[in-house]
KOLGU-4560 file (N, C-alpha, C; in nm, 3 decimals, padded with zeros to 5 digits):
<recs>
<n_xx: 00.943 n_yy: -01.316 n_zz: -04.787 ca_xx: 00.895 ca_yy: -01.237 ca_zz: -04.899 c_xx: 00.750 c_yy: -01.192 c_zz: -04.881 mol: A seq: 1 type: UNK>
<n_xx: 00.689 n_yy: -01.217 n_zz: -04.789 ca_xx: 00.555 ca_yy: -01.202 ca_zz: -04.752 c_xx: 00.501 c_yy: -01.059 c_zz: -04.744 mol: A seq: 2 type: UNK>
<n_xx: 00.618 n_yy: -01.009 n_zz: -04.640 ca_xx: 00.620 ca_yy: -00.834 ca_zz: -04.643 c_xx: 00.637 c_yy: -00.768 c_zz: -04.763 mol: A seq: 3 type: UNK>
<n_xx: 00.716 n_yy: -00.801 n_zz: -04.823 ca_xx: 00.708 ca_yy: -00.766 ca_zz: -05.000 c_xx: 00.577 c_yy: -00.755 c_zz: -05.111 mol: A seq: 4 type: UNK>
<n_xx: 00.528 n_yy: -00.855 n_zz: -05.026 ca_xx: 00.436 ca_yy: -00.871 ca_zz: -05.159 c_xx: 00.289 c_yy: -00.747 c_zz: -05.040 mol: A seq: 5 type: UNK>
<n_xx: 00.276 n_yy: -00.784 n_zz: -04.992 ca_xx: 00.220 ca_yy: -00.730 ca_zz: -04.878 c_xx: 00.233 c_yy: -00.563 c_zz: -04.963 mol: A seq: 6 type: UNK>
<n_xx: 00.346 n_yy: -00.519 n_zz: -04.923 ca_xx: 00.425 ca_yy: -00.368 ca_zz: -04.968 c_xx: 00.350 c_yy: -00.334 c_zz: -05.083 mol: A seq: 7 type: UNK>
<n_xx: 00.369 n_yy: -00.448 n_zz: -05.236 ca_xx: 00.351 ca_yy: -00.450 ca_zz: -05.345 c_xx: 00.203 c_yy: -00.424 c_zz: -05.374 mol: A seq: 8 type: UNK>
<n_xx: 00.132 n_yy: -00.538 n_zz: -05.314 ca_xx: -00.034 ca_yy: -00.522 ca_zz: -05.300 c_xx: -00.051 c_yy: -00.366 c_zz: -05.298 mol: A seq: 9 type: UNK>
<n_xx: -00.046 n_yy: -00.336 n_zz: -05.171 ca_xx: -00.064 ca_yy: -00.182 ca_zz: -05.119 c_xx: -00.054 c_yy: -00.067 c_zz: -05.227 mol: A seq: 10 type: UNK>
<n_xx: 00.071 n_yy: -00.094 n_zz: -05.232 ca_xx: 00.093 ca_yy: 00.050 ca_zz: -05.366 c_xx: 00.040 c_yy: -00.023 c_zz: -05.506 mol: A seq: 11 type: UNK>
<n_xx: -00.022 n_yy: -00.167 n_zz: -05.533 ca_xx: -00.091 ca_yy: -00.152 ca_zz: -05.640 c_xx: -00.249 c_yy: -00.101 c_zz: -05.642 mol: A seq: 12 type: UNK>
<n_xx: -00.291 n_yy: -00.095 n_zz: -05.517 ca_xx: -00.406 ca_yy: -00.064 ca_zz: -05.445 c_xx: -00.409 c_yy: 00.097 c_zz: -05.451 mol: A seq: 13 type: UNK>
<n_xx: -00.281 n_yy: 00.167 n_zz: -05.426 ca_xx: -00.323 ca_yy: 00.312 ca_zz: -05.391 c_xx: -00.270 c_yy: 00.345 c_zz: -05.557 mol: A seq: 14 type: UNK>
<n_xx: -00.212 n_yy: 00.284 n_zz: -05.653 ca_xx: -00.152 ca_yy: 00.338 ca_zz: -05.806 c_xx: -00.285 c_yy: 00.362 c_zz: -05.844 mol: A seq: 15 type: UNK>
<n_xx: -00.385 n_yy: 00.232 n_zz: -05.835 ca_xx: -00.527 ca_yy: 00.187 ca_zz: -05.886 c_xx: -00.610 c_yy: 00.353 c_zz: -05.847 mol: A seq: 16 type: UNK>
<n_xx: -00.610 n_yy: 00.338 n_zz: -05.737 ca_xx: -00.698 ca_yy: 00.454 ca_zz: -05.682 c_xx: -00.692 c_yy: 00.578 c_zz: -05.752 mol: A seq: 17 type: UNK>
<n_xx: -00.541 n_yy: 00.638 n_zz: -05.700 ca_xx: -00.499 ca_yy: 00.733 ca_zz: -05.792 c_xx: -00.555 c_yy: 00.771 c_zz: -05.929 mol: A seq: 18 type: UNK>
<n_xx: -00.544 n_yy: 00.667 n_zz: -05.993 ca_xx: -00.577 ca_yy: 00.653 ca_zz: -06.123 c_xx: -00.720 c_yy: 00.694 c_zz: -06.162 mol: A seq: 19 type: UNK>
<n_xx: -00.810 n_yy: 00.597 n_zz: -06.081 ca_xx: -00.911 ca_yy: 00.662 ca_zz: -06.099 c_xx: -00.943 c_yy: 00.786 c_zz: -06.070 mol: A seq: 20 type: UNK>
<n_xx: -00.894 n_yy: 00.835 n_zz: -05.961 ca_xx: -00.915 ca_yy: 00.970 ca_zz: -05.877 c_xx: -00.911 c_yy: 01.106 c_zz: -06.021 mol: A seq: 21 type: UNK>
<n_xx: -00.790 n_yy: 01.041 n_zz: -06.076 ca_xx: -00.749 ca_yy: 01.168 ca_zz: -06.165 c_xx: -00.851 c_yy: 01.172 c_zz: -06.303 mol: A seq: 22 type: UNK>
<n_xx: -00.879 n_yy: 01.029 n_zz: -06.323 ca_xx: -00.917 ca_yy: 00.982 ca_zz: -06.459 c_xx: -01.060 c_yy: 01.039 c_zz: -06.486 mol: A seq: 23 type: UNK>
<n_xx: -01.145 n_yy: 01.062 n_zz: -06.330 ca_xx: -01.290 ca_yy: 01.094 ca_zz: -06.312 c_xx: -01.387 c_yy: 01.035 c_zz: -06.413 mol: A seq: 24 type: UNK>
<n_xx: -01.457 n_yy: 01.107 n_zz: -06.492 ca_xx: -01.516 ca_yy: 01.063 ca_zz: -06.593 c_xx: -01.500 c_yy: 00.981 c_zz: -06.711 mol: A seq: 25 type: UNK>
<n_xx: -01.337 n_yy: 01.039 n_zz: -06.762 ca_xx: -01.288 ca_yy: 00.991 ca_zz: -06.850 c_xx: -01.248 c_yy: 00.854 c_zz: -06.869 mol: A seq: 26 type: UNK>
<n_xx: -01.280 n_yy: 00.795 n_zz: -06.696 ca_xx: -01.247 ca_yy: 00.618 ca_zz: -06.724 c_xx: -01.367 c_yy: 00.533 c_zz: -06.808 mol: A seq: 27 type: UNK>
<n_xx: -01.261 n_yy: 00.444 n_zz: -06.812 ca_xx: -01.387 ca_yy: 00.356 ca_zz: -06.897 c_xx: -01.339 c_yy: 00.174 c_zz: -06.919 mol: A seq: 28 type: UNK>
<n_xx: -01.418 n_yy: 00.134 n_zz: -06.898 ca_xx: -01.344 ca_yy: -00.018 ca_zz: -06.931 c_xx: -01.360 c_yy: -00.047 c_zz: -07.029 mol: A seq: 29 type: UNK>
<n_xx: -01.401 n_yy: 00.009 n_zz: -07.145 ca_xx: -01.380 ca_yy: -00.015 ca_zz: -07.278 c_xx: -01.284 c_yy: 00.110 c_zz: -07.384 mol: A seq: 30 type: UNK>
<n_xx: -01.245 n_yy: 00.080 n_zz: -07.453 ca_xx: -01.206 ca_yy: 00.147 ca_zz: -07.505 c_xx: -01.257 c_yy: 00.207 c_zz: -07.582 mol: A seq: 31 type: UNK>
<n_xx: -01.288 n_yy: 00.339 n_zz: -07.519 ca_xx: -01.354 ca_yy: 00.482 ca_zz: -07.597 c_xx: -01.344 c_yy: 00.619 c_zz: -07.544 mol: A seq: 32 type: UNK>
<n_xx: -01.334 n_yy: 00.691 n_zz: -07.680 ca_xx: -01.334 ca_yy: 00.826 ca_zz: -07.658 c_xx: -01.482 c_yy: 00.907 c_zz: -07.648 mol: A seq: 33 type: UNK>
<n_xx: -01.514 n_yy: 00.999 n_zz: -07.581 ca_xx: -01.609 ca_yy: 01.029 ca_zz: -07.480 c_xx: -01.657 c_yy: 01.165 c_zz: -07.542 mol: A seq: 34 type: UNK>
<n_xx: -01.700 n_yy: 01.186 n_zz: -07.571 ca_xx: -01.741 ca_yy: 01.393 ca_zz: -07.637 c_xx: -01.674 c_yy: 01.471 c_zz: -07.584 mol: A seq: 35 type: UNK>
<n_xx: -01.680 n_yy: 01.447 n_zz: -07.473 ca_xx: -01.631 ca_yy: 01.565 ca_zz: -07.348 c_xx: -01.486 c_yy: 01.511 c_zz: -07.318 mol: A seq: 36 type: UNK>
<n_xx: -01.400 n_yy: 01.426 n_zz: -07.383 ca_xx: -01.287 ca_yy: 01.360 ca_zz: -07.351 c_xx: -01.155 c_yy: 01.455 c_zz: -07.328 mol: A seq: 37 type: UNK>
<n_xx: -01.056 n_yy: 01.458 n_zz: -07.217 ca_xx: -00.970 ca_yy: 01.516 ca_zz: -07.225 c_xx: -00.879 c_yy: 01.449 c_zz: -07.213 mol: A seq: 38 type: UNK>
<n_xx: -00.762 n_yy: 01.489 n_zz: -07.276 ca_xx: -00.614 ca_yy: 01.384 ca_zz: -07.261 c_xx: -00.608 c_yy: 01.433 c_zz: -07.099 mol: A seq: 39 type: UNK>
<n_xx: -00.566 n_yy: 01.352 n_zz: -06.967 ca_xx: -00.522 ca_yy: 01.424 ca_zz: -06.851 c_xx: -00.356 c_yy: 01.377 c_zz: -06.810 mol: A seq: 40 type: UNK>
<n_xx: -00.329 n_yy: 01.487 n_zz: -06.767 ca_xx: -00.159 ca_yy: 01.469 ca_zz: -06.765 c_xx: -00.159 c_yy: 01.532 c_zz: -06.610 mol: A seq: 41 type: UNK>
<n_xx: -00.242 n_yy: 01.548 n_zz: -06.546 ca_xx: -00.208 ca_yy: 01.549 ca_zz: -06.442 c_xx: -00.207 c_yy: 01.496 c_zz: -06.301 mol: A seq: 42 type: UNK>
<n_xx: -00.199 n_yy: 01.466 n_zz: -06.185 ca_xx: -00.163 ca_yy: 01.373 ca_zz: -06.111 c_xx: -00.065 c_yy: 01.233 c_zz: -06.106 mol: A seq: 43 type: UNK>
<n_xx: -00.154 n_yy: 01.096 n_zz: -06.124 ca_xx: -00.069 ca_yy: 01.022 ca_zz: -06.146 c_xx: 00.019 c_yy: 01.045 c_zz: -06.297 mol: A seq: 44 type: UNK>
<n_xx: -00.097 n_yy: 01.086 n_zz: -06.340 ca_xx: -00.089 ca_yy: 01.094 ca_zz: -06.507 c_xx: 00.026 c_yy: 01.171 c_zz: -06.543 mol: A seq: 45 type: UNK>
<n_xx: 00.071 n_yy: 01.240 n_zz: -06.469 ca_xx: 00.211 ca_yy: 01.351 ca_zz: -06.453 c_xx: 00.358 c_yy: 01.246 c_zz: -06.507 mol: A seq: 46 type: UNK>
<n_xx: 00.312 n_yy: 01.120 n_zz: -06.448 ca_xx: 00.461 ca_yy: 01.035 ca_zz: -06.470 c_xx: 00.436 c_yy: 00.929 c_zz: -06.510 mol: A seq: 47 type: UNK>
<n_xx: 00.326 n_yy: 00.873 n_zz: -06.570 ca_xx: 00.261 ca_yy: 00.754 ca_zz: -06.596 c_xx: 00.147 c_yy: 00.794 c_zz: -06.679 mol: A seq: 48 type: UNK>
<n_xx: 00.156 n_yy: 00.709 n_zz: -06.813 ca_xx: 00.071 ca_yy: 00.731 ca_zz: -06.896 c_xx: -00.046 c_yy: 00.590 c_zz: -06.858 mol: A seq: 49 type: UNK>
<n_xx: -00.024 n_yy: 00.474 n_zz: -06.747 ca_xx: -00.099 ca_yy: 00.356 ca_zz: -06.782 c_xx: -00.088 c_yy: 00.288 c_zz: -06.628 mol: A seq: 50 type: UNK>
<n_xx: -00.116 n_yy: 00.391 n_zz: -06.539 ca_xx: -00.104 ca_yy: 00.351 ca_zz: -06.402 c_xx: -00.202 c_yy: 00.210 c_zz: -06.355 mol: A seq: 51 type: UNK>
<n_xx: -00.345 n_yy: 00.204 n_zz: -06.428 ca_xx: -00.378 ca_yy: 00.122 ca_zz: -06.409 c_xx: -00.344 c_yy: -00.016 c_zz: -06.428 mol: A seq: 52 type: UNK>
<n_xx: -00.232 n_yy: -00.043 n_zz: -06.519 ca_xx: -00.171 ca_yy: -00.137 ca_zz: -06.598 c_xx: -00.052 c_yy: -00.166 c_zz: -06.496 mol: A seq: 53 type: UNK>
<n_xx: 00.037 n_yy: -00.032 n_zz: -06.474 ca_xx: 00.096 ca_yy: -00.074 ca_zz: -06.393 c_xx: 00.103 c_yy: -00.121 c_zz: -06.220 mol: A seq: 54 type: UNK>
<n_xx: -00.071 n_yy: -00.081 n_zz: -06.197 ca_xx: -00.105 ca_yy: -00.140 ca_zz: -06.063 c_xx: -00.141 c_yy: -00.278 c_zz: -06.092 mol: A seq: 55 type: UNK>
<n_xx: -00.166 n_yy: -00.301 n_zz: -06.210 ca_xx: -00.214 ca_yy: -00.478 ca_zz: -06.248 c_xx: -00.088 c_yy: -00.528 c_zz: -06.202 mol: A seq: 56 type: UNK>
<n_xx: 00.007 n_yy: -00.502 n_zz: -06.284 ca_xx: 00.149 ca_yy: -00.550 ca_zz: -06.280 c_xx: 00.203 c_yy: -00.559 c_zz: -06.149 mol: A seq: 57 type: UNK>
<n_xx: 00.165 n_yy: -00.462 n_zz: -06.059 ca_xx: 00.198 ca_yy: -00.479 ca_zz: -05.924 c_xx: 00.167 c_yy: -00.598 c_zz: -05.835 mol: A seq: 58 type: UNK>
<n_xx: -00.001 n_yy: -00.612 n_zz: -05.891 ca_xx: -00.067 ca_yy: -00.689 ca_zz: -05.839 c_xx: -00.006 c_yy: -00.816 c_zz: -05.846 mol: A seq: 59 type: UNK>
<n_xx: 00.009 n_yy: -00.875 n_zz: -06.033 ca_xx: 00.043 ca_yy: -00.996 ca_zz: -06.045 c_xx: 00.155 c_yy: -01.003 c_zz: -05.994 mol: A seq: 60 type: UNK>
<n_xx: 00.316 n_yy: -00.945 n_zz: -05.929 ca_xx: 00.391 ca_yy: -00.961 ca_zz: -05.885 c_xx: 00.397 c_yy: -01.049 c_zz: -05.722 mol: A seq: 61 type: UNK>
<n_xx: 00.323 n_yy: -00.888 n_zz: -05.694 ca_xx: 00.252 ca_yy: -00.924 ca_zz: -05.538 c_xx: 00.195 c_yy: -01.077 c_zz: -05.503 mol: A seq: 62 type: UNK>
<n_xx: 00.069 n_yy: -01.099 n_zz: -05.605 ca_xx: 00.079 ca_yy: -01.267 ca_zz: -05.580 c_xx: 00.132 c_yy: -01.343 c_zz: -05.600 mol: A seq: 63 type: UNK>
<n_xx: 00.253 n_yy: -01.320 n_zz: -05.713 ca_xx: 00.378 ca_yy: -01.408 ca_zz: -05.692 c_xx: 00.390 c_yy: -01.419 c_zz: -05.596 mol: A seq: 64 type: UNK>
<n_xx: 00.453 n_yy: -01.341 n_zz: -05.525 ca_xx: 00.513 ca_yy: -01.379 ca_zz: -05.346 c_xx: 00.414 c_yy: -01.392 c_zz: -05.243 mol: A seq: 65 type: UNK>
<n_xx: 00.337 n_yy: -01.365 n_zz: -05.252 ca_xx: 00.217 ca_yy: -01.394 ca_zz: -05.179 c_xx: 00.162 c_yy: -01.570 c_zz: -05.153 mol: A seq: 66 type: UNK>
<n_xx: 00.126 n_yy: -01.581 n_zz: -05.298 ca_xx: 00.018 ca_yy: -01.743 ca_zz: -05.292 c_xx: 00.175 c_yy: -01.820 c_zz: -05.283 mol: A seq: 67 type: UNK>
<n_xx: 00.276 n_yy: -01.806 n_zz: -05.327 ca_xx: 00.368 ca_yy: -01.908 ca_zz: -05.400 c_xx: 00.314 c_yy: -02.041 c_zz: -05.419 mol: A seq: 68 type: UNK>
<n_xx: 00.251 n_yy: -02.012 n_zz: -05.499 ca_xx: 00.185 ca_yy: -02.154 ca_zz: -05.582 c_xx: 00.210 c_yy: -02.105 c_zz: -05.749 mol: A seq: 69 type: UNK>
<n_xx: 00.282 n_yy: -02.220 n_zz: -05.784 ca_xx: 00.360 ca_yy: -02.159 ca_zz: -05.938 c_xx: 00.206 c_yy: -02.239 c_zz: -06.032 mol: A seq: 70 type: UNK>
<n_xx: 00.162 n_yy: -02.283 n_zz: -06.001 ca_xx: 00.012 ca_yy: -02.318 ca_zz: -06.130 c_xx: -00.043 c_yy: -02.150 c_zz: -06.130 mol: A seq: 71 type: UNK>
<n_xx: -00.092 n_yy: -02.095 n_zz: -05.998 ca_xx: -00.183 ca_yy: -01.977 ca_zz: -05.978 c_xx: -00.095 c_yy: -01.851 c_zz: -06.028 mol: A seq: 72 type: UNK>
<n_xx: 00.064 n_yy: -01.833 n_zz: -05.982 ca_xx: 00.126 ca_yy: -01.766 ca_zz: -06.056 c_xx: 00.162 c_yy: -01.780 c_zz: -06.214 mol: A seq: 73 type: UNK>
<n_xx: 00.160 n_yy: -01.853 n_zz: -06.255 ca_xx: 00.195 ca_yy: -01.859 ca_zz: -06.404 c_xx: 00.066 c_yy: -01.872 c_zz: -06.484 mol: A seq: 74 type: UNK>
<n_xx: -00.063 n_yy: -01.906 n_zz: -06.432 ca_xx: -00.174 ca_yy: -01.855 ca_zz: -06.484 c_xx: -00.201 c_yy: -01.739 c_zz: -06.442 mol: A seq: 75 type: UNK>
<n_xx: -00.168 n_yy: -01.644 n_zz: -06.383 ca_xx: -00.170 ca_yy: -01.483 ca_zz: -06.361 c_xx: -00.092 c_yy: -01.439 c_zz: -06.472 mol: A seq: 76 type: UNK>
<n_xx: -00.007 n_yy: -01.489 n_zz: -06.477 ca_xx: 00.088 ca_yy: -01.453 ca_zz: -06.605 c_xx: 00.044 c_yy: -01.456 c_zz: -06.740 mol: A seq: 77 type: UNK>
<n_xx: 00.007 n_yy: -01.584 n_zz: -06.776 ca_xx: -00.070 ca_yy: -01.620 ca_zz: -06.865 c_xx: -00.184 c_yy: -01.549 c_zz: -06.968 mol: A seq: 78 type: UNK>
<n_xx: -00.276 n_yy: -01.494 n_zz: -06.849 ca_xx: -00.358 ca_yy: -01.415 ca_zz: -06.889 c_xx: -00.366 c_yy: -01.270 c_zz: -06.885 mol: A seq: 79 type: UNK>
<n_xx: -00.245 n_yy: -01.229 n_zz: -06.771 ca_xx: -00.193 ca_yy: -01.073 ca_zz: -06.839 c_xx: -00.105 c_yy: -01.047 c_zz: -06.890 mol: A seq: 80 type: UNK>
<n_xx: -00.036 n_yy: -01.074 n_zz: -06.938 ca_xx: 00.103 ca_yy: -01.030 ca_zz: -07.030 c_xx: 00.033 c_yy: -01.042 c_zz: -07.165 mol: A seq: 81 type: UNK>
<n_xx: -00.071 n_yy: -01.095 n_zz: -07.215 ca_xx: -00.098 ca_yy: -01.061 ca_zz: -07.341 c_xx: -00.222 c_yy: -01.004 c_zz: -07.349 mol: A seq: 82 type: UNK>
<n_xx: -00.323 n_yy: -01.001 n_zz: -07.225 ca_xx: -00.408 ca_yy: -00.880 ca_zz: -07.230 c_xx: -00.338 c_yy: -00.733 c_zz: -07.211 mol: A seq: 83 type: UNK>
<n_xx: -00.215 n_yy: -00.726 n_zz: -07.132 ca_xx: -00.165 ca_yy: -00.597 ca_zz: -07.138 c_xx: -00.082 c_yy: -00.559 c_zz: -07.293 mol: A seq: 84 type: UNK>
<n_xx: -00.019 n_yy: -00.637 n_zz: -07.328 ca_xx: 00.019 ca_yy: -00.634 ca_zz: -07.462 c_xx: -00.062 c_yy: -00.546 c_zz: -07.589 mol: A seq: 85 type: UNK>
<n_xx: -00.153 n_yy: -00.622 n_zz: -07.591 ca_xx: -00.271 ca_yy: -00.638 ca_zz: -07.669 c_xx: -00.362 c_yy: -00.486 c_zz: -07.671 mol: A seq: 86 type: UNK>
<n_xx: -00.365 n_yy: -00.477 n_zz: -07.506 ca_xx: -00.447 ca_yy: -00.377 ca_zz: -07.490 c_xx: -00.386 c_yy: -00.214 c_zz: -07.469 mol: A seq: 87 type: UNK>
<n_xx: -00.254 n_yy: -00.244 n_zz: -07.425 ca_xx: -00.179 ca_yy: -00.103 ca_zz: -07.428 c_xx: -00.150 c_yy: -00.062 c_zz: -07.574 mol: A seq: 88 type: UNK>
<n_xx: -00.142 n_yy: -00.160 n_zz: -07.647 ca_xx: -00.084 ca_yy: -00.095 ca_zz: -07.789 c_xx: -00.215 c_yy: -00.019 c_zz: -07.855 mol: A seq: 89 type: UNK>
<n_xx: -00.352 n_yy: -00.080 n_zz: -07.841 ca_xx: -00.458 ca_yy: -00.052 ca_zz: -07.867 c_xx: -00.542 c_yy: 00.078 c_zz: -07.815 mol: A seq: 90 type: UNK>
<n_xx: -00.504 n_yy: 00.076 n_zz: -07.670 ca_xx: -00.502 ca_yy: 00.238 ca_zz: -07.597 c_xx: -00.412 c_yy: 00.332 c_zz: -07.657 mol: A seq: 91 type: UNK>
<n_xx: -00.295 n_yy: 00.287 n_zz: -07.664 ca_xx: -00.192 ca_yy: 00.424 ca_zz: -07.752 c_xx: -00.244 c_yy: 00.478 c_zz: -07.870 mol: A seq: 92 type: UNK>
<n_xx: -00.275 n_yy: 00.348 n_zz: -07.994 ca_xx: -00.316 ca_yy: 00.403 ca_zz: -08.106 c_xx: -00.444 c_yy: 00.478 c_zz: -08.093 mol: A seq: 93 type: UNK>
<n_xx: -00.558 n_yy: 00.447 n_zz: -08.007 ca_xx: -00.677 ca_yy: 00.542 ca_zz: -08.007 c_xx: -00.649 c_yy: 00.670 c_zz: -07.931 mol: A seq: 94 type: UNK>
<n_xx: -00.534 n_yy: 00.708 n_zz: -07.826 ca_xx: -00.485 ca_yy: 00.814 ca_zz: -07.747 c_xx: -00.413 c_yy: 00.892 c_zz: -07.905 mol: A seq: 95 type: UNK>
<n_xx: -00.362 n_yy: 00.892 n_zz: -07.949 ca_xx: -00.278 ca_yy: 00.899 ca_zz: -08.102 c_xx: -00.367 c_yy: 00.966 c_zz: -08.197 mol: A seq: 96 type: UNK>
<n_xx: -00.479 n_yy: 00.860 n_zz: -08.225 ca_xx: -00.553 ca_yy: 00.911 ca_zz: -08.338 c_xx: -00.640 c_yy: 01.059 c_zz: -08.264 mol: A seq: 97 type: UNK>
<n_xx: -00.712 n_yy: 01.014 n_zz: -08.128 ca_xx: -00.767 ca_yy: 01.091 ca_zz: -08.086 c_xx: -00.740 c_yy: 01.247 c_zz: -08.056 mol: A seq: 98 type: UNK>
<n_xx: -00.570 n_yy: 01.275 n_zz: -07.995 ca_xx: -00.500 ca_yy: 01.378 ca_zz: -07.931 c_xx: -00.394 c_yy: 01.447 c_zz: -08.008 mol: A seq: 99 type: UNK>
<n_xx: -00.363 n_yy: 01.311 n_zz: -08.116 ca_xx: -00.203 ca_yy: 01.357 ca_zz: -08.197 c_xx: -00.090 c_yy: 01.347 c_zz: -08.164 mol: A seq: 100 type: UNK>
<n_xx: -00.041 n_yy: 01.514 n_zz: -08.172 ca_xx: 00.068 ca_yy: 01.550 ca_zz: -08.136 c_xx: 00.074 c_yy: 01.581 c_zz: -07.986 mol: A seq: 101 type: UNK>
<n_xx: -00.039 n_yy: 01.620 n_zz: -07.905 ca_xx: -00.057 ca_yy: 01.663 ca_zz: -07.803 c_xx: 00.004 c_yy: 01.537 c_zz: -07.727 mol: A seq: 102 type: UNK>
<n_xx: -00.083 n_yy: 01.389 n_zz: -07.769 ca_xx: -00.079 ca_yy: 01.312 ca_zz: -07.706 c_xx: 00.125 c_yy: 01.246 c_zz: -07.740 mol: A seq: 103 type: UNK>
<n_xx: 00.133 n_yy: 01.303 n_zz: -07.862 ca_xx: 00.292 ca_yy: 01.229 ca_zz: -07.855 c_xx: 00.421 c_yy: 01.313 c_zz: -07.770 mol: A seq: 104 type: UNK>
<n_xx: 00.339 n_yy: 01.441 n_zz: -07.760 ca_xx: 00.447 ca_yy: 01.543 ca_zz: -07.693 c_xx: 00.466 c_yy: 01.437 c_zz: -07.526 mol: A seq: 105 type: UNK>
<n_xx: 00.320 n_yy: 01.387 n_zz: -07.488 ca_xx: 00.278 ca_yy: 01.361 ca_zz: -07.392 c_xx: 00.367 c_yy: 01.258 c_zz: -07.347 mol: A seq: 106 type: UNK>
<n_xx: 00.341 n_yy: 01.121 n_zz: -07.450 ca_xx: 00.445 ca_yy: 00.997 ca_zz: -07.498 c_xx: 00.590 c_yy: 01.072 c_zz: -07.422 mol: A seq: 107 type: UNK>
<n_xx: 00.648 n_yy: 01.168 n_zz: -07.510 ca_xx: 00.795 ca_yy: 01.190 ca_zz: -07.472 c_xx: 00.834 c_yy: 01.239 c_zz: -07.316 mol: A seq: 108 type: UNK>
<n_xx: 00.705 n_yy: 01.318 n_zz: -07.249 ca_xx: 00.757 ca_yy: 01.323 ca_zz: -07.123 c_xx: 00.718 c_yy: 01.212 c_zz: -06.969 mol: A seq: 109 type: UNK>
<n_xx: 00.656 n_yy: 01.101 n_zz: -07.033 ca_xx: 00.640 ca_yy: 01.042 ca_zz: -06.952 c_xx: 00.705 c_yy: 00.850 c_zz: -06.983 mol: A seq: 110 type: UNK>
<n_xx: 00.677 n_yy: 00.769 n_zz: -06.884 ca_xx: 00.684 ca_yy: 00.656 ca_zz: -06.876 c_xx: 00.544 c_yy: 00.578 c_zz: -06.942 mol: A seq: 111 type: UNK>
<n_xx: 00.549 n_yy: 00.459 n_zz: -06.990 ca_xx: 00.414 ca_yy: 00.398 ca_zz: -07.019 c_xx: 00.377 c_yy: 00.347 c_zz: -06.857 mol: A seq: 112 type: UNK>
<n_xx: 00.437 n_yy: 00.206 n_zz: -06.818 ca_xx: 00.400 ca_yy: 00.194 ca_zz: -06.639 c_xx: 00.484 c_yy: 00.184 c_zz: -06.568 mol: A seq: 113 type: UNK>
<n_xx: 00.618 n_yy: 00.243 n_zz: -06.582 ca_xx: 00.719 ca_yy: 00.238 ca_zz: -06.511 c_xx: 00.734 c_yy: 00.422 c_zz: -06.484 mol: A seq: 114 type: UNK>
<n_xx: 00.677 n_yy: 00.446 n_zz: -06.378 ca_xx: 00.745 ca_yy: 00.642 ca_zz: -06.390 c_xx: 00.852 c_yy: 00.684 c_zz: -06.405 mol: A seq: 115 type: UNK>
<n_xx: 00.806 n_yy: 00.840 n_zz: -06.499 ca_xx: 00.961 ca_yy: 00.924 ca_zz: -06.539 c_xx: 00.934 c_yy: 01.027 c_zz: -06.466 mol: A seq: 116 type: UNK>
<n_xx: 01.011 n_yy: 01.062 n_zz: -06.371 ca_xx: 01.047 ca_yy: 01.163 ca_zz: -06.396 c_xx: 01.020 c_yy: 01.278 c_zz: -06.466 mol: A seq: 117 type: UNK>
<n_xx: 00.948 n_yy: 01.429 n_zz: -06.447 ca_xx: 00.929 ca_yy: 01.556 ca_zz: -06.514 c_xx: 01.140 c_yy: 01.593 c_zz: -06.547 mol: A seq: 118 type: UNK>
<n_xx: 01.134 n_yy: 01.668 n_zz: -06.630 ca_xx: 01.303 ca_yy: 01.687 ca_zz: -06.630 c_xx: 01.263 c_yy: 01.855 c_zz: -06.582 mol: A seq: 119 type: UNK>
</recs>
C-alpha cells in the first residue's frame, strides 16, 4: 500500500497547489471576504468548490497507508473531520451571504471535495 499512499500524497500536493494557483489573492487562512473579492469558478474551482479540503483529505488518507501506525492515524482523524466539518459549513454560509444566488447557481454545478463533472 505504500505506492498508494505515495500516489495519494502527490495529487494531494498538486490539488493544494492548484488551488492556490487559481485562488491568487483571494486566499486566506481566515475566513474573510476581501473588497476586491471574487467568487472564482475557474480552474480547479471548475469542479471543486473546496480543493483545499479535499487535498487535506488526501493527505490524511495518504498517511493512513503511509505511517500505519493507528495512534498517528486516528489522531489525524481526530483533528480533521471536525475541523473540516466545522469549517466547510462556515465557508459555505459566508460564500452564501457574500455571492447569493451566484454562489448557489455555483453549489449546483459543482462537487464540495469530491469533483463533478461540467454536464
Amino acid at each position: 500500500m505504500g505506492w498508494l499512499g505515495v500516489l495519494l500524497l502527490a495529487c494531494a500536493l498538486l490539488v493544494f497547489a492548484l488551488a492556490h494557483r487559481d485562488l491568487k489573492s483571494n486566499w486566506s487562512p481566515t475566513l474573510e471576504i476581501r473588497q476586491e473579492h471574487t467568487l472564482i469558478t475557474n480552474g480547479i474551482y471548475r469542479y471543486i468548490r473546496h480543493p483545499m479540503y479535499a487535498s487535506q483529505w488526501l493527505w490524511v488518507v495518504a498517511q493512513i497507508l503511509l505511517l500505519q501506525n493507528w495512534l498517528a492515524d486516528l489522531m489525524g482523524l481526530i483533528v480533521f473531520i471536525p475541523f473540516y466539518f466545522l469549517r466547510v459549513q462556515a465557508e459555505e454560509k459566508l460564500m452564501l451571504d457574500t455571492f447569493g444566488d451566484q454562489y448557489r447557481g455555483y453549489m449546483g454545478k459543482t462537487g464540495s471535495v469530491i469533483p463533478r463533472l461540467p454536464k
